[in-house]
NUVEXSE-241948 format. One record per residue: residue in three letters; residue number from 1; x, y, z of N, C-alpha, C, O in turn; chain. Coordinates in nm, 3 decimals. Layout:
BEGIN
> type  seq  nX  nY  nZ  caX  caY  caZ  cX  cY  cZ  oX  oY  oZ  mol
> Ala  NUM  X  Y  Z  X  Y  Z  X  Y  Z  X  Y  Z  A
...
END
This chain:
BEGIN
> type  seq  nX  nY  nZ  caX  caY  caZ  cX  cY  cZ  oX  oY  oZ  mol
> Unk  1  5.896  2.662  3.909  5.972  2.577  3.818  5.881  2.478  3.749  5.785  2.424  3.804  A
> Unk  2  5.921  2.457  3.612  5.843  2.348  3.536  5.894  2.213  3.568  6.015  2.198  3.586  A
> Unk  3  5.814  2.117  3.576  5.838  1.972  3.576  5.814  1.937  3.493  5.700  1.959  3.454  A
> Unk  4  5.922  1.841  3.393  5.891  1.807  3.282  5.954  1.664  3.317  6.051  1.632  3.385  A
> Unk  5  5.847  1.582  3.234  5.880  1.420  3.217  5.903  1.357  3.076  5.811  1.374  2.995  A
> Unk  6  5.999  1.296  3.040  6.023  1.223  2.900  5.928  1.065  2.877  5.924  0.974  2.959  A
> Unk  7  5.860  1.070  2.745  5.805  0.936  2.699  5.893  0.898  2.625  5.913  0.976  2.532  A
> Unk  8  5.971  0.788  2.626  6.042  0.757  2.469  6.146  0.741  2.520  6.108  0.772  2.633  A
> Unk  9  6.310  0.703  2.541  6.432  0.666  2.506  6.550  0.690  2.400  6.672  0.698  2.410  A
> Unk  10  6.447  0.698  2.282  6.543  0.663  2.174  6.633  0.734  2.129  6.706  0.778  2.218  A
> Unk  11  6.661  0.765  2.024  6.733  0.855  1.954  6.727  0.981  1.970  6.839  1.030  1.979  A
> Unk  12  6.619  1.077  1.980  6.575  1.166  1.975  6.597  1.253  2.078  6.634  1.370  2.082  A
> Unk  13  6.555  1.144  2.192  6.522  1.200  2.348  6.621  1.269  2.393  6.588  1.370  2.456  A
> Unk  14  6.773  1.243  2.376  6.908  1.316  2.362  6.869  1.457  2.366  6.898  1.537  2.455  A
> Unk  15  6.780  1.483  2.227  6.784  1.617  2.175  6.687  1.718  2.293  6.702  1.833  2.335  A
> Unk  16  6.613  1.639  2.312  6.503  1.694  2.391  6.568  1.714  2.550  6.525  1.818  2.601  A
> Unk  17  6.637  1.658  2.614  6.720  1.663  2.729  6.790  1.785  2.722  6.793  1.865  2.816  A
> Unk  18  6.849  1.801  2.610  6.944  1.937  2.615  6.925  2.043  2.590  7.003  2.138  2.594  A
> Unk  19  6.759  2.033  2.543  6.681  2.179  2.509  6.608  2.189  2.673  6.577  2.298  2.722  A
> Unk  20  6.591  2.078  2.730  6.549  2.123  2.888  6.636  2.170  2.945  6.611  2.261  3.024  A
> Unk  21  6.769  2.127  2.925  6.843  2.177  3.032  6.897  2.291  2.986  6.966  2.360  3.060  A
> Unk  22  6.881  2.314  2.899  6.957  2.476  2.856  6.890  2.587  2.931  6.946  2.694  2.951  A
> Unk  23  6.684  2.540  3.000  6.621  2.607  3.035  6.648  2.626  3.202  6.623  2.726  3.270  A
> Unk  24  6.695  2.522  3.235  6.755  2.553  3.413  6.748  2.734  3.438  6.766  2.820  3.352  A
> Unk  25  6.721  2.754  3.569  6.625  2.646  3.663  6.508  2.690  3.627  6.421  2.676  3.713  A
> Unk  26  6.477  2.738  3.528  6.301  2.735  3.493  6.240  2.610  3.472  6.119  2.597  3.488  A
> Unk  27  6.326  2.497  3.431  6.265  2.361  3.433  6.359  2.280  3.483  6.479  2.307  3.488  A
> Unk  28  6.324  2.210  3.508  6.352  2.027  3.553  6.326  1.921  3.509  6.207  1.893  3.493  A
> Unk  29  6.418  1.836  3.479  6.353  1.720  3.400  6.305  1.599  3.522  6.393  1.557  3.595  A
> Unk  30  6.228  1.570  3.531  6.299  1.491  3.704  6.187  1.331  3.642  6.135  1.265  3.732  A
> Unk  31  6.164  1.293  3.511  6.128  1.151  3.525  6.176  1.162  3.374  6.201  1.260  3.304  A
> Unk  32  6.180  0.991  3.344  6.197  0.959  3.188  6.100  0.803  3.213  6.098  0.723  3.307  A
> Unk  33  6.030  0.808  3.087  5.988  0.660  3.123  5.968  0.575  2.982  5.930  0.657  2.899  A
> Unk  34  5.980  0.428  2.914  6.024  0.382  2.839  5.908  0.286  2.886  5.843  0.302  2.989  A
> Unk  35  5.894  0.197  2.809  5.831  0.052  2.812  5.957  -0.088  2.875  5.948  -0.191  2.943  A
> Unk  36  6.066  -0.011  2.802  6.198  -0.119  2.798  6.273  -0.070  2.952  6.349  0.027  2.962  A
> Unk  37  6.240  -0.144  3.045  6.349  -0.107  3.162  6.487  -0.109  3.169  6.534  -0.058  3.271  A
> Unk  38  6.557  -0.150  3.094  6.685  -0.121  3.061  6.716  -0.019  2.983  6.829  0.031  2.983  A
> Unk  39  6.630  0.017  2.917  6.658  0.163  2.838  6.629  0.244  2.941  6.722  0.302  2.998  A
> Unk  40  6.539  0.256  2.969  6.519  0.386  3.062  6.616  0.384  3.186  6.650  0.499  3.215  A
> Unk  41  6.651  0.324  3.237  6.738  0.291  3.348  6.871  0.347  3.269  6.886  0.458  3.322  A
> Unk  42  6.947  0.336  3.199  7.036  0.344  3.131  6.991  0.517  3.085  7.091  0.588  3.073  A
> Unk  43  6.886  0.574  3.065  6.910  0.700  2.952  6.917  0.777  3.121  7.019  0.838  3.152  A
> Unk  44  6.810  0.766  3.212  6.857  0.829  3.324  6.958  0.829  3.411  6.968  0.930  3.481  A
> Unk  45  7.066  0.712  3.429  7.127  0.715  3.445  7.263  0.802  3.360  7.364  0.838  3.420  A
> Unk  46  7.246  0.821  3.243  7.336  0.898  3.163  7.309  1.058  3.216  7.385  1.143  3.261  A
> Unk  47  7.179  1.058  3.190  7.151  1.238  3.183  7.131  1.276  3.337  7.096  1.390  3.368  A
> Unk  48  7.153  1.186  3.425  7.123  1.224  3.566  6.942  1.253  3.588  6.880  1.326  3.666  A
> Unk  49  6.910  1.185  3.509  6.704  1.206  3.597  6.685  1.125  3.693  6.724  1.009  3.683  A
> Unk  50  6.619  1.172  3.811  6.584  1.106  3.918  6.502  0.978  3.888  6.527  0.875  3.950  A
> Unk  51  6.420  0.983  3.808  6.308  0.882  3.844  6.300  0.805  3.718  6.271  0.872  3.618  A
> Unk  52  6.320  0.671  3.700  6.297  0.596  3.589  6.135  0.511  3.582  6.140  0.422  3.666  A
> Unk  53  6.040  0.511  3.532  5.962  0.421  3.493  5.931  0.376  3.368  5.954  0.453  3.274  A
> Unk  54  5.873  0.247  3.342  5.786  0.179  3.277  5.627  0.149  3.248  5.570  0.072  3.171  A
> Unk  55  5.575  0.257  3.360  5.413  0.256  3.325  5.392  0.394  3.317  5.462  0.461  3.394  A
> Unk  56  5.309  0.458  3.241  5.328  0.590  3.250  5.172  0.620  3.336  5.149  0.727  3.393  A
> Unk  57  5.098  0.533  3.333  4.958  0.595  3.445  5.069  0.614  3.598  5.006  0.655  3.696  A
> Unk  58  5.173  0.597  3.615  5.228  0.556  3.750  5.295  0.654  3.757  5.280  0.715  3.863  A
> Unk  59  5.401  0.719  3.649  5.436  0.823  3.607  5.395  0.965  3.645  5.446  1.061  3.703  A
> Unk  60  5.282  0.936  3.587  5.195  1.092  3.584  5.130  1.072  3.759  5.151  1.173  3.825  A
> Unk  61  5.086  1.002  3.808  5.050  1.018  3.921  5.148  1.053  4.036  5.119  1.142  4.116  A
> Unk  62  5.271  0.978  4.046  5.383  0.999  4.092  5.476  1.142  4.065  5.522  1.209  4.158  A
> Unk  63  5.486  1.159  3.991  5.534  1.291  3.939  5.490  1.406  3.923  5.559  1.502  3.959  A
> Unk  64  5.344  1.426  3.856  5.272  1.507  3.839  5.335  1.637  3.728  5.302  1.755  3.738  A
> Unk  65  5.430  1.583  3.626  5.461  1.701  3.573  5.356  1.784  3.491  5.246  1.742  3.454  A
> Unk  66  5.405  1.901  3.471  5.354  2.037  3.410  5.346  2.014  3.290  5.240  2.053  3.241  A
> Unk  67  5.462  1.933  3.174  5.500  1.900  3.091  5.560  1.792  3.018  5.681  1.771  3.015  A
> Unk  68  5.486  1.734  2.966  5.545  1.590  2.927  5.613  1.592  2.736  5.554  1.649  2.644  A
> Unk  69  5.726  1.527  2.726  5.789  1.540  2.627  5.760  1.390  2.560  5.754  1.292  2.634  A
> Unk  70  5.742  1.377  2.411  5.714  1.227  2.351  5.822  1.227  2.284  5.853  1.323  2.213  A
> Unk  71  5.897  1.117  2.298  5.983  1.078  2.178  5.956  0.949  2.126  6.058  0.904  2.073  A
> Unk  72  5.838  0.854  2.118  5.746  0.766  2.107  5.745  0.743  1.951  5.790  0.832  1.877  A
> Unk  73  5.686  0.606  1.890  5.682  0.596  1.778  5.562  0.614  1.800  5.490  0.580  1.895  A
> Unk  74  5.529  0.707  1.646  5.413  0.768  1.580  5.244  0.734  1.657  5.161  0.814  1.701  A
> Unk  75  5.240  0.583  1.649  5.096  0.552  1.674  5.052  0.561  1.822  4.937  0.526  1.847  A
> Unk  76  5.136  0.608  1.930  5.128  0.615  2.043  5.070  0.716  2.110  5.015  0.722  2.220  A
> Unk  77  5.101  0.831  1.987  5.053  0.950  2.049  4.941  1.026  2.113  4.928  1.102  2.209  A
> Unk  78  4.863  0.973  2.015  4.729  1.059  2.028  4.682  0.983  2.173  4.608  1.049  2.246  A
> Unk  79  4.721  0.853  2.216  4.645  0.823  2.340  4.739  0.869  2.434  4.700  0.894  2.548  A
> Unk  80  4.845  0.882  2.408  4.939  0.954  2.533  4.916  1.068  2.573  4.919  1.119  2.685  A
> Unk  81  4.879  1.121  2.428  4.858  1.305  2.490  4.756  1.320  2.543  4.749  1.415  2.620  A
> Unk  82  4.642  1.239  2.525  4.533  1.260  2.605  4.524  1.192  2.774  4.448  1.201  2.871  A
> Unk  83  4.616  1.141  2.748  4.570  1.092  2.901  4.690  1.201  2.927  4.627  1.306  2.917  A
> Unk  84  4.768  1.222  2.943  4.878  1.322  2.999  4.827  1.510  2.992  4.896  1.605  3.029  A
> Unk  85  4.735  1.513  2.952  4.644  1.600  2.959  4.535  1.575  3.045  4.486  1.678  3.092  A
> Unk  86  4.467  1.435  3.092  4.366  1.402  3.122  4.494  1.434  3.340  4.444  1.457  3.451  A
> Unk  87  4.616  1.422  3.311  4.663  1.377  3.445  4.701  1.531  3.480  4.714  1.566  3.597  A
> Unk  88  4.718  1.616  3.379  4.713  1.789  3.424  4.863  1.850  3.377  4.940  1.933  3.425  A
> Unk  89  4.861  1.762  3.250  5.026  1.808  3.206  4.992  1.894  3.035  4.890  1.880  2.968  A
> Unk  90  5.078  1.956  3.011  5.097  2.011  2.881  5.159  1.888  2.814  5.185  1.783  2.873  A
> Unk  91  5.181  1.911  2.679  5.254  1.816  2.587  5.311  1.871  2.512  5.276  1.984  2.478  A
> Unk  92  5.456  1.791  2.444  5.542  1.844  2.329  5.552  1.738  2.259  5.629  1.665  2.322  A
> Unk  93  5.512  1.676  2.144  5.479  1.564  2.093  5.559  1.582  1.953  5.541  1.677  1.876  A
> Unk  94  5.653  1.475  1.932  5.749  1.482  1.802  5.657  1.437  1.701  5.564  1.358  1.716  A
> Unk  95  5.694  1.494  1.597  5.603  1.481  1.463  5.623  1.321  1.457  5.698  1.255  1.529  A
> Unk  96  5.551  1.280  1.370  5.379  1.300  1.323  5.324  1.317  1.446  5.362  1.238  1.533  A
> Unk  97  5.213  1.432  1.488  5.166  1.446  1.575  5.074  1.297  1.573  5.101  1.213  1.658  A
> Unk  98  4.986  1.275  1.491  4.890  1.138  1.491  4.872  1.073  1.342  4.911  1.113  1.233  A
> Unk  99  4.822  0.995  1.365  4.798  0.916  1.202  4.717  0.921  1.161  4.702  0.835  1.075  A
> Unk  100  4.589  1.026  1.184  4.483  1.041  1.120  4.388  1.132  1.191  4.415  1.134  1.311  A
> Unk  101  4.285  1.211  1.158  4.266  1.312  1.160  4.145  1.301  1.267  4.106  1.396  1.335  A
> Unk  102  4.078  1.133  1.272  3.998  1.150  1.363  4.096  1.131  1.464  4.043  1.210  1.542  A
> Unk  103  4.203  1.088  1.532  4.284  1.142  1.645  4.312  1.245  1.649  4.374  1.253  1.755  A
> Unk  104  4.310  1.362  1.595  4.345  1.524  1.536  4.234  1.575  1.673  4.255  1.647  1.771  A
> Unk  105  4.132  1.513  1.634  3.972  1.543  1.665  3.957  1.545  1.827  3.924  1.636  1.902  A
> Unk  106  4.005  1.364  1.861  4.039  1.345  1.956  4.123  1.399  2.067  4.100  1.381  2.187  A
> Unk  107  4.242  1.478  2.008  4.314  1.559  2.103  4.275  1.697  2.109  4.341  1.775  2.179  A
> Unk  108  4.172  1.738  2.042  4.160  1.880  2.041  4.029  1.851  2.112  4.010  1.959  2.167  A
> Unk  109  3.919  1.769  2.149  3.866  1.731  2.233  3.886  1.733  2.373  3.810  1.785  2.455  A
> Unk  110  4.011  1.664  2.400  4.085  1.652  2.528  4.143  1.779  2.562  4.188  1.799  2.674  A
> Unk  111  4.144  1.874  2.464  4.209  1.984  2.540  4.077  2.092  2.574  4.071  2.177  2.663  A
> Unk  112  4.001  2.066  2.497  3.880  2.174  2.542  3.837  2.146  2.661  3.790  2.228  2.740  A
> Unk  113  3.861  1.952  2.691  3.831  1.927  2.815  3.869  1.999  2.952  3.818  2.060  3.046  A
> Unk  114  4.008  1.944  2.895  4.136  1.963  3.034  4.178  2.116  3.072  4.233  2.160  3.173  A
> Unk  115  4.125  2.192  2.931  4.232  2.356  2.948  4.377  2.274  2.893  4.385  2.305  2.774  A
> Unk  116  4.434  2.231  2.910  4.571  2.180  2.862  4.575  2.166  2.686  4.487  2.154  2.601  A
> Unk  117  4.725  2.174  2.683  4.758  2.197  2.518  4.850  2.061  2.480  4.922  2.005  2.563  A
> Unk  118  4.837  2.025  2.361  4.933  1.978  2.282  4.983  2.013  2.156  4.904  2.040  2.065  A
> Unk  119  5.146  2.016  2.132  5.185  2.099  2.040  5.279  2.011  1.953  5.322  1.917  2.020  A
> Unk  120  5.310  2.013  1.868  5.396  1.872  1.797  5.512  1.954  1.767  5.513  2.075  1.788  A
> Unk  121  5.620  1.885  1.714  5.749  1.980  1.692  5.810  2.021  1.574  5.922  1.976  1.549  A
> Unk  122  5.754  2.104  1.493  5.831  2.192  1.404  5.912  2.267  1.391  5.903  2.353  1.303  A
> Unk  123  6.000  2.262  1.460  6.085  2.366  1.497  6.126  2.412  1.371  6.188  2.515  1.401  A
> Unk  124  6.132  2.398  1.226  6.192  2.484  1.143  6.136  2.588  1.090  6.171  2.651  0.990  A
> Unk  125  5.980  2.619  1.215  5.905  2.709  1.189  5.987  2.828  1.269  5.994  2.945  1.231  A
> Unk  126  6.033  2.786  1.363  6.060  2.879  1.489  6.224  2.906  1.475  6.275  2.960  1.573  A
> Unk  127  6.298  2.878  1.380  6.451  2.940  1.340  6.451  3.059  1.311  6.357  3.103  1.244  A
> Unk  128  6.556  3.143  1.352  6.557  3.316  1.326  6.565  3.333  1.166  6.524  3.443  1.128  A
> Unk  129  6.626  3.217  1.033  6.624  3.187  0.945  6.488  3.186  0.844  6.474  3.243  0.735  A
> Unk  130  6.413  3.120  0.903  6.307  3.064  0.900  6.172  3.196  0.865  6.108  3.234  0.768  A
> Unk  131  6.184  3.233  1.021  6.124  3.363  1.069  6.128  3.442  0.918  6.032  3.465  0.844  A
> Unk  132  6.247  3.470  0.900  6.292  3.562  0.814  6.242  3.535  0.685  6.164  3.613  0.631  A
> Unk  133  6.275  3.444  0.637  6.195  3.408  0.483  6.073  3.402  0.490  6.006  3.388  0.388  A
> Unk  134  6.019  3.412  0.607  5.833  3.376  0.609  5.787  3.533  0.590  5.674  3.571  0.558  A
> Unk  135  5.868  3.589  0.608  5.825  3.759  0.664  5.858  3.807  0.504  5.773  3.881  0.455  A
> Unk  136  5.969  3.774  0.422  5.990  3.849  0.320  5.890  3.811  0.265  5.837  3.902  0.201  A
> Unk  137  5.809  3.659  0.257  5.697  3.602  0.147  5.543  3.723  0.180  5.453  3.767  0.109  A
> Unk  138  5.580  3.736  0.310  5.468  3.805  0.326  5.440  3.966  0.346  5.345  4.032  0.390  A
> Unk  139  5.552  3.993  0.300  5.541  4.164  0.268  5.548  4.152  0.172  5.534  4.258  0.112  A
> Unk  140  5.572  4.032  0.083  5.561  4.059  -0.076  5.723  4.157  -0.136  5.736  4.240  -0.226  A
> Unk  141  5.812  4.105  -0.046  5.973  4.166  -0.062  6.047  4.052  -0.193  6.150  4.063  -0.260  A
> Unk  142  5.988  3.992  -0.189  6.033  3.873  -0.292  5.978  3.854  -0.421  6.008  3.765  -0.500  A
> Unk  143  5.865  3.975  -0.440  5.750  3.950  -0.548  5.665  3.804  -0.513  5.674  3.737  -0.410  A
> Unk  144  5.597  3.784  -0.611  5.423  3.721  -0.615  5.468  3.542  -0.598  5.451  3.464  -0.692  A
> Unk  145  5.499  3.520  -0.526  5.482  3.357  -0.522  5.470  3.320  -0.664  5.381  3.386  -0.717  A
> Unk  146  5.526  3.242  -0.740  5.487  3.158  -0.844  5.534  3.016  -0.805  5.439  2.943  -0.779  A
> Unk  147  5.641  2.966  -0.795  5.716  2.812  -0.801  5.795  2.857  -0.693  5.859  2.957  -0.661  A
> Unk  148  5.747  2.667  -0.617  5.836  2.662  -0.516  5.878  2.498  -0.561  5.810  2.422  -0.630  A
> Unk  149  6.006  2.473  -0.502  6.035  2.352  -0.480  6.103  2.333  -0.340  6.172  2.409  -0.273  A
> Unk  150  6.046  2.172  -0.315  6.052  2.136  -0.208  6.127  1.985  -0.202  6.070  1.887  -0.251  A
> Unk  151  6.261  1.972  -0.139  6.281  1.811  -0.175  6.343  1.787  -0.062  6.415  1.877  -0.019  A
> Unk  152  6.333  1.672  0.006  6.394  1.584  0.128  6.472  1.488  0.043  6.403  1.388  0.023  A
> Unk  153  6.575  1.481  -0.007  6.656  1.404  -0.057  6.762  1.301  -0.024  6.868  1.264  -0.076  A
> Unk  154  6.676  1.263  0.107  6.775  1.161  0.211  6.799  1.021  0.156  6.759  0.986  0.044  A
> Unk  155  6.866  0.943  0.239  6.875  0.785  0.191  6.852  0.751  0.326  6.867  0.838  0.412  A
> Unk  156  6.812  0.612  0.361  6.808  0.551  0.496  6.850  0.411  0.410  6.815  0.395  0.293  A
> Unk  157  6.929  0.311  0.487  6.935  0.184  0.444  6.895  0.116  0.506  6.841  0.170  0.603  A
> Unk  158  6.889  -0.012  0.506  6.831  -0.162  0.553  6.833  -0.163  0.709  6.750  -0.226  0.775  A
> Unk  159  6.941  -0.085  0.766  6.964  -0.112  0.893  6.884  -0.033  0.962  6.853  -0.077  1.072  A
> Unk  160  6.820  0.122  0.918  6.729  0.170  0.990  6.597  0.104  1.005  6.516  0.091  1.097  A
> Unk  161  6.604  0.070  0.894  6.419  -0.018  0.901  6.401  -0.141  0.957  6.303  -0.216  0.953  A
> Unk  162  6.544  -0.156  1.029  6.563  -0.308  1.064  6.497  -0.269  1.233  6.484  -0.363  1.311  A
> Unk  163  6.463  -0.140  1.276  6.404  -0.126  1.383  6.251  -0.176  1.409  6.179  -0.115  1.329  A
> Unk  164  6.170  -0.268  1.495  6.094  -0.333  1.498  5.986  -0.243  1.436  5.905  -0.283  1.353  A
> Unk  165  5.991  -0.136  1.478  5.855  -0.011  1.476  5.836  0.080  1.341  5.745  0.158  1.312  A
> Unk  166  5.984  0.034  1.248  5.963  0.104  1.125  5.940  0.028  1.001  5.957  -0.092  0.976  A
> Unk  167  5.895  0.132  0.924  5.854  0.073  0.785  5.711  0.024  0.819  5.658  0.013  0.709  A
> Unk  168  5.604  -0.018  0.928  5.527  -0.031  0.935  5.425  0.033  0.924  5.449  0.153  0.939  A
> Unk  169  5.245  -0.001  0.891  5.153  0.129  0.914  5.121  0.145  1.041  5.118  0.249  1.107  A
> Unk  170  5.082  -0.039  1.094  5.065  -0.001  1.246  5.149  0.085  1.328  5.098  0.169  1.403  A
> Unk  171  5.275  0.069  1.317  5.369  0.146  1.450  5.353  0.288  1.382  5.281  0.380  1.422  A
> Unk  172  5.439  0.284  1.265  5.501  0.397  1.184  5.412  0.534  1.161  5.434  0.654  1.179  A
> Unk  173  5.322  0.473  1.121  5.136  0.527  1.002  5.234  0.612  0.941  5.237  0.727  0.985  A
> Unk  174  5.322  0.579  0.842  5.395  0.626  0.730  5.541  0.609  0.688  5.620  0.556  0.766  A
> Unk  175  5.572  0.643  0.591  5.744  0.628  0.578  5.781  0.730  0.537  5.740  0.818  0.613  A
> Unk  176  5.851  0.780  0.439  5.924  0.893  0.430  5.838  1.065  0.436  5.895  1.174  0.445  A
> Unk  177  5.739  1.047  0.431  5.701  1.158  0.405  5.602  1.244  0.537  5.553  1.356  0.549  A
> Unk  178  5.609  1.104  0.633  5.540  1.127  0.793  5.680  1.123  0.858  5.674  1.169  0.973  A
> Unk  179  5.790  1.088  0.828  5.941  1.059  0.909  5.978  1.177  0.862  5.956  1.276  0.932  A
> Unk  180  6.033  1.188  0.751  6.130  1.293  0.684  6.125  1.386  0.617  6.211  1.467  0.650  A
> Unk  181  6.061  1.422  0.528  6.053  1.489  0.420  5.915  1.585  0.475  5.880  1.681  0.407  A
> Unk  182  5.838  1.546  0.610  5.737  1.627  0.706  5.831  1.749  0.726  5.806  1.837  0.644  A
> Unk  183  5.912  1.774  0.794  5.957  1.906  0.819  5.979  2.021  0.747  5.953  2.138  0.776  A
> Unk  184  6.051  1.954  0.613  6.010  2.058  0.480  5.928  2.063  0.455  5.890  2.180  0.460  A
> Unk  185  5.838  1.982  0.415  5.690  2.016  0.361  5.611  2.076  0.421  5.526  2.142  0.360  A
> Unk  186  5.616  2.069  0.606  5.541  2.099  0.690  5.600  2.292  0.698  5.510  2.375  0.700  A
> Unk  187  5.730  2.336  0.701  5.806  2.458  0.642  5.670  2.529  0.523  5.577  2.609  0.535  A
> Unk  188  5.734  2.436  0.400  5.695  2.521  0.293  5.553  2.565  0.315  5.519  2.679  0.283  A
> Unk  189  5.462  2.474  0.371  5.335  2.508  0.342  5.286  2.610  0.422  5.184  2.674  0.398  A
> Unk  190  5.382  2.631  0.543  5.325  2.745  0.656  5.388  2.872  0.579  5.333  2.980  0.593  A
> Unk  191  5.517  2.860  0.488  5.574  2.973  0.448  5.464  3.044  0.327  5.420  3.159  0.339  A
> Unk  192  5.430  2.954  0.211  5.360  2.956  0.144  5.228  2.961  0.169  5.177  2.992  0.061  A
> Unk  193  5.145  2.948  0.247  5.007  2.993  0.276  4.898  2.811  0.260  4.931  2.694  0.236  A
> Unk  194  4.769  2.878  0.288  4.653  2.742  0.226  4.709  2.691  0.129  4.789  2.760  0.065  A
> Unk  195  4.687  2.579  0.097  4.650  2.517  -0.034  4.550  2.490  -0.105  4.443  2.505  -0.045  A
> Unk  196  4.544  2.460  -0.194  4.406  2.465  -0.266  4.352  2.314  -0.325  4.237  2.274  -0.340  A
> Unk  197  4.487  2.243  -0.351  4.451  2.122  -0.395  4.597  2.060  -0.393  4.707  2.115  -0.396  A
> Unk  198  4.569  1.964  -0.389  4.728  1.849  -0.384  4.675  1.698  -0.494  4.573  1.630  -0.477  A
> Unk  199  4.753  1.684  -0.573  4.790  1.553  -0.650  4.925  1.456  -0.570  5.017  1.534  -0.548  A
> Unk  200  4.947  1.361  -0.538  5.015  1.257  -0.493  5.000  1.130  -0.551  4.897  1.082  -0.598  A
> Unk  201  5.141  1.067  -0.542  5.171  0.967  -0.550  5.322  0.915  -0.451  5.416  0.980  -0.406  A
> Unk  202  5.287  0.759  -0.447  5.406  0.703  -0.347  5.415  0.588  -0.354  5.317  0.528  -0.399  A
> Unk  203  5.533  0.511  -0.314  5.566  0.390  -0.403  5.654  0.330  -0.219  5.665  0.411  -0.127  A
> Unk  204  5.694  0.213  -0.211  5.824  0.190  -0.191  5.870  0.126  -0.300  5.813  0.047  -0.375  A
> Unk  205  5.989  0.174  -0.300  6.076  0.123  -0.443  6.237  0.028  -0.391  6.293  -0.061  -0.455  A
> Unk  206  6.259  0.060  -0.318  6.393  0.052  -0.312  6.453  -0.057  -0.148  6.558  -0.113  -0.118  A
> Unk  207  6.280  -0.034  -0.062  6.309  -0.153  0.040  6.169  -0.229  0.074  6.052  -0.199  0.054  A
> Unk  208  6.221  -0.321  0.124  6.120  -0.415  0.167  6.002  -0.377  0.291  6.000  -0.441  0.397  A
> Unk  209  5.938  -0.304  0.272  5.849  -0.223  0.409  5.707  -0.193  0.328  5.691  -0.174  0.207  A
> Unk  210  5.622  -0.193  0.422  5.513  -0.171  0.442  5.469  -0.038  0.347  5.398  -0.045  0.247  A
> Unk  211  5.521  0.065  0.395  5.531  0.204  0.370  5.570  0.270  0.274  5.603  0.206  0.173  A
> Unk  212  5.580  0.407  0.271  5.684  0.424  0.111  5.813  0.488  0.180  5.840  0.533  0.292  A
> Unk  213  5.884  0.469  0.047  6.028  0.522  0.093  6.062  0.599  -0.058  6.160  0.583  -0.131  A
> Unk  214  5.969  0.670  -0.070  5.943  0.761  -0.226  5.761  0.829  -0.230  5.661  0.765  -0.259  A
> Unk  215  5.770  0.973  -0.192  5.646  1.044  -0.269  5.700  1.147  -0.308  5.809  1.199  -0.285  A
> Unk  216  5.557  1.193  -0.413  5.587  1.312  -0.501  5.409  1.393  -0.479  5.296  1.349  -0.458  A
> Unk  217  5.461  1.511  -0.497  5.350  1.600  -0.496  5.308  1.699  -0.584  5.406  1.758  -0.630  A
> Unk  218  5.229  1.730  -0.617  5.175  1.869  -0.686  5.117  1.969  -0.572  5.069  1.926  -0.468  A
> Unk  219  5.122  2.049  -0.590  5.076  2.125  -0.522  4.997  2.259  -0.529  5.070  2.356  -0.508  A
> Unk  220  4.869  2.290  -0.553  4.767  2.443  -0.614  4.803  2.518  -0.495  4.813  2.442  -0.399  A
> Unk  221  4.827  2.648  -0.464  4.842  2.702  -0.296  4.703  2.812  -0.357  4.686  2.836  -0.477  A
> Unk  222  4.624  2.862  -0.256  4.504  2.953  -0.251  4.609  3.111  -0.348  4.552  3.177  -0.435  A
> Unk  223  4.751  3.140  -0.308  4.784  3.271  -0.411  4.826  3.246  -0.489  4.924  3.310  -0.528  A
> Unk  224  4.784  3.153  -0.548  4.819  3.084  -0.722  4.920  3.041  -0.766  4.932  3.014  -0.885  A
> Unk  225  5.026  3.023  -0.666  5.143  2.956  -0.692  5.145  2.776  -0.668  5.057  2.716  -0.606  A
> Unk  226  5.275  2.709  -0.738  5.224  2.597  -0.764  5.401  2.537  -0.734  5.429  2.418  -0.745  A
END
């Protein structure tokens, strides 16, 4: 059986609980751990996990899972996954995997170390949907790539960003396009192939944050579509 442990509380972690337990008894969730002791006390107490903490070196020693799940804001990651690799666990790390590429470096370091993996979560790679349109692009069932469009057309208001950790670079290292509009883009580009070159721009326009909450892209892909 897998032992799997949760980083994070928040919103998310919900989602991640019910994709473990769908896996019974091949896995177990048997720790959750938070910074905030009332959150974590409270999310295990909901989902029934045995073990609540607040330090995660205490965590991983105590527990020893196989698999550790992040539901963490953004800038946390890259040192989590490495030490949770460094303690003999795998990782499932919610997008943005890291905020920059020398942490990219850094975790692919730690895994040549450890033998252990970290994997971030795209799942709209892995839909039977998904699957399917990637396969017609690439038998060429659709004809030659020319134009794609790609748009995340969400709204968030005042009250989401009113969370301590958003809209910032420190916590966040981005706004809409490392939060939201990543899963499509992160889609199109695996459906569509290399790229060749990218033009950008990004603004916040519309709230008071650090970050943007508006980009736009161009996009060259290596089979000449644009």
């Amino acid at each position: 059986m897998t032992k799997i442990a949760i980083i994070g509380t928040g919103g998310i972690a919900k989602s991640h609980v019910d994709a473990i337990q769908l896996e019974a008894p091949r896995a177990e969730l048997v720790a959750a751990m938070d910074v905030r002791e009332d959150a974590v006390r409270a999310f295990c107490e909901q989902h029934q996990i045995p073990a609540a903490y607040t330090n995660v070196t205490e965590m991983l020693e105590r527990e020893q899972p196989d698999l550790v799940h992040f539901c963490t804001p953004p800038t946390s990651h890259a040192e989590l996954s490495i030490a949770c690799m460094r303690a003999g666990a795998w990782v499932l790390c919610e997008k943005p995997l890291t905020a920059s590429l020398q942490e990219v470096d850094a975790i692919i370091d730690a895994e040549q170390e450890t033998g252990k993996f970290t994997s971030s979560v795209y799942q709209w790679r892995f839909g039977a949907g998904g699957g399917h349109l990637k396969q017609l692009v690439e038998d060429d069932a659709l004809g030659r790539p020319l134009l794609g469009i790609c748009q995340t057309t969400w709204y968030r208001n005042d009250a989401y960003y009113a969370v301590p950790w958003r809209g910032t670079w420190q916590h966040e290292a981005g706004g809409c396009s490392m939060g939201h509009g990543i899963h499509a883009m992160d889609f199109f580009l695996w459906m569509y192939g290399p790229w060749s070159e990218v033009t950008a721009k990004m603004n916040h326009l519309n709230h008071d944050i650090e970050v943007e909450d508006v980009s736009l892209a161009l996009v060259n892909f290596e089979n000449g579509a644009m």
